[in-house]
C-alpha positions in Angstrom: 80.9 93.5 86.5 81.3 92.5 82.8 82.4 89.7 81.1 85.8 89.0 78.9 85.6 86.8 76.0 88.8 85.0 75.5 89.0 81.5 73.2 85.4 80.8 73.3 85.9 81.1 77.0 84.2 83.7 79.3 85.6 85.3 81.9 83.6 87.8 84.3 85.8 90.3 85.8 84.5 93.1 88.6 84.6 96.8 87.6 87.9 97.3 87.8 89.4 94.4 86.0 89.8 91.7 88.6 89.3 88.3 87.8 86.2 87.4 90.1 86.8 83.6 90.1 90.8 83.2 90.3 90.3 79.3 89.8 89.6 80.5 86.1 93.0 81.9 85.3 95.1 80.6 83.1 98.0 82.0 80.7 95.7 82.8 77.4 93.7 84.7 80.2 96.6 86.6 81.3 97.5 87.5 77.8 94.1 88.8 77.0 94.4 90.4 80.7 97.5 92.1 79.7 96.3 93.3 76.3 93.1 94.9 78.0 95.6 97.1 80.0 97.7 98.3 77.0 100.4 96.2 77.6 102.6 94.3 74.3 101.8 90.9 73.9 103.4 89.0 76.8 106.8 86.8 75.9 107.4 83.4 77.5 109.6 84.9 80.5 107.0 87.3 81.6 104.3 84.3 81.5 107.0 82.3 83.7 106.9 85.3 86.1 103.5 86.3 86.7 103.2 81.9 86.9 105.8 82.6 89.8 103.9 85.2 91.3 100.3 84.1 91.2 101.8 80.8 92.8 103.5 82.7 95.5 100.4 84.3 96.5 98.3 80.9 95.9 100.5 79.6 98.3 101.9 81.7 100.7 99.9 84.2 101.0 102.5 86.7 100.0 103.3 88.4 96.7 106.7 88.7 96.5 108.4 92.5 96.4 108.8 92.7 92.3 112.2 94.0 92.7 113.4 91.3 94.5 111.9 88.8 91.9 115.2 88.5 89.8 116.6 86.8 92.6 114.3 84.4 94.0 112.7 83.3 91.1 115.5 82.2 88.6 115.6 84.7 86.1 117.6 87.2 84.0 118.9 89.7 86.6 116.8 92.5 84.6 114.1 90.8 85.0 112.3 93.2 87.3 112.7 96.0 84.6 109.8 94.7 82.4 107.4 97.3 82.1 104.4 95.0 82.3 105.6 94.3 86.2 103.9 97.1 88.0 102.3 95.5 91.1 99.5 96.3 90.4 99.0 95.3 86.8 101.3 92.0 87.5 98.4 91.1 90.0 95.4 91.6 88.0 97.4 89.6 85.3 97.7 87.1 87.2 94.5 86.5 87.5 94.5 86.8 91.8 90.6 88.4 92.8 91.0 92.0 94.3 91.5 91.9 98.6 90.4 94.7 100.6 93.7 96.4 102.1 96.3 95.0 99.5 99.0 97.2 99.3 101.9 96.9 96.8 105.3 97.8 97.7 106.7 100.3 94.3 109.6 100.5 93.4 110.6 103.8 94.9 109.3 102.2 98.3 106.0 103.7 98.6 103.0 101.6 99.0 100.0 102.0 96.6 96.7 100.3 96.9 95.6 97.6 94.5 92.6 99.7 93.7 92.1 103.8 94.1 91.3 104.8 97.5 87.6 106.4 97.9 89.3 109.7 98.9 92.2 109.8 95.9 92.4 112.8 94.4 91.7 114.8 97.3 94.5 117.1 98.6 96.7 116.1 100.9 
């Protein structure tokens, strides 16, 4: 576990860079979230869409296929193309704790864990 300090706020995240306590989240969180990966500083549509997402998930229990985004969450139709959507960056962004057996649908329709399996990098 460690901590990340963001606004005289702190924010413990596991060893991987999950949020532990998703209650925390909020969108200077995501920002700092989103710089700790590498990604440019996050403009006001991609706030609006990982918003949309985490609520999704908050709600329904389902985080919605990122290609499909554009058209069920109002947006530019190129919306989807932002680099800073990959599953599973967009969900660590949004500040949702990591779940044992998530698997993100990509965008060439192969499913990838949230987190490395224990065997990756093995031959297959």
């Amino acid at each position: 576990m460690f901590v990340l300090e963001c606004n005289d706020q702190s924010y413990r995240l596991d060893d991987t860079g999950f949020l532990i306590d998703q209650v925390e989240w909020n969108e200077e969180l995501a920002v700092a979230l989103a710089s700790m990966m590498g990604a440019e500083p996050l403009s006001a549509l991609q706030l609006d869409v990982l918003r949309f997402l985490r609520e999704c998930f908050l709600r329904h229990k389902v985080f919605p296929i990122i290609t499909s985004l554009c058209r069920i969450d109002p947006q530019p139709e190129n919306c989807a193309n932002e680099p800073f959507i990959e599953p599973k960056k967009a969900w660590k962004m949004c500040g949702l704790t990591k779940e044992d057996g998530v698997r993100c649908l990509e965008q060439c329709g192969r499913y990838s864990p949230t987190e490395p399996a224990a065997d990756e990098g093995a031959s297959t």
